[in-house]
N, C-alpha and C positions, 0 to 999 in steps of 0.2 A: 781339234781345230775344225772337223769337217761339220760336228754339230752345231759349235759357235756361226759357224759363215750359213749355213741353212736355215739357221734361227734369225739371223739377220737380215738372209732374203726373204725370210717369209716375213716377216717384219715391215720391211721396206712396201713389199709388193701389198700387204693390208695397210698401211698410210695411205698413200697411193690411192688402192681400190677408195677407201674410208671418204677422204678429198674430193673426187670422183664425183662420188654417191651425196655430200654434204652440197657440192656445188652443185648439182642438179636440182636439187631440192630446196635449197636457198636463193640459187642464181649465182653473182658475181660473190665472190669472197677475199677477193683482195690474192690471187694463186700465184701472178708475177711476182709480186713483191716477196711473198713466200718463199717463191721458187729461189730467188737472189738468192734471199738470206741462206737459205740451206745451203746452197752453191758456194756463197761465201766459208760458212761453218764449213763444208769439207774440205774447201781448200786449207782454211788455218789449218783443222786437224792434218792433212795431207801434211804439210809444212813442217806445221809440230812433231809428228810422226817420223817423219826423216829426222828432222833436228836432235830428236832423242834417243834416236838410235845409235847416231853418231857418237853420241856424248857419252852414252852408257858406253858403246864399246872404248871410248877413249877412256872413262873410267876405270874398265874394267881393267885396261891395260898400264894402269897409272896404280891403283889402290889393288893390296895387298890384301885377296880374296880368303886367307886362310882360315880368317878368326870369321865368324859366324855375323859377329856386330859388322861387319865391313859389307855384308851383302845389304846389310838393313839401311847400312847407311847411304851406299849407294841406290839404291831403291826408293830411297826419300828423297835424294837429291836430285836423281831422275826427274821423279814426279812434280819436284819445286821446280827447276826447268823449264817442262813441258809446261807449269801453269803458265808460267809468266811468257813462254815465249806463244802461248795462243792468246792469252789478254792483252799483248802487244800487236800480235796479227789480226787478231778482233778490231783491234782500236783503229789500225789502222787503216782497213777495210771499213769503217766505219758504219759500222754494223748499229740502228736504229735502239734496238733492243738494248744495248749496252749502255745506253746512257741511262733509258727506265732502270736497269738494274742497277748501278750509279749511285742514284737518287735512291731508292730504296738501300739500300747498305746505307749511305751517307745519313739518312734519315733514322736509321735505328740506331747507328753510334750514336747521333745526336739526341735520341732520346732515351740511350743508357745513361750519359750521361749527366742529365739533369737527376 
């Protein structure tokens, strides 16, 4: 755990720097708006994050861990969850980005299926 979270700070802290160093060099970049949407993205994850831990532990306590297929399953179900309850926090924080993304999905069904 202590490699993941050091990995993640070093991580954050070169965005950051990166950002920085682009807007000095470019000027203005659009950083506010930036800044939201990350803001926004970690509260859904904060959200989700609680939301699924809950669930796995109600899971856990509900579904009979013996057989091997029951961890799988709850594992996927977890994960399906979690998606849908951050593409709901997303949506309704109404995060810009979400609608380009939208429109592209929407736009490649529509042209699988011609």
């Amino acid at each position: 755990a202590g490699l993941a979270l050091a990995t993640s700070i070093a991580s954050a802290v070169t965005t950051i720097l990166l950002f920085w160093n682009l807007r000095r060099k470019m000027g203005n970049i659009g950083g506010t708006s930036i800044a939201k949407v990350v803001a926004k993205s970690g509260i859904a994850a904060l959200l989700m994050g609680v939301t699924i831990y809950y669930f796995n532990m109600y899971l856990s306590n509900v579904m009979n861990n013996i057989i091997p297929i029951m961890y799988a399953l709850r594992l996927f179900l977890t994960i399906g969850i979690g998606t849908v309850i951050y593409c709901i926090i997303i949506y309704i924080f109404k995060i810009e980005e979400i609608n380009w993304i939208a429109e592209l999905i929407k736009n490649r069904l529509l042209y699988k299926q011609i």
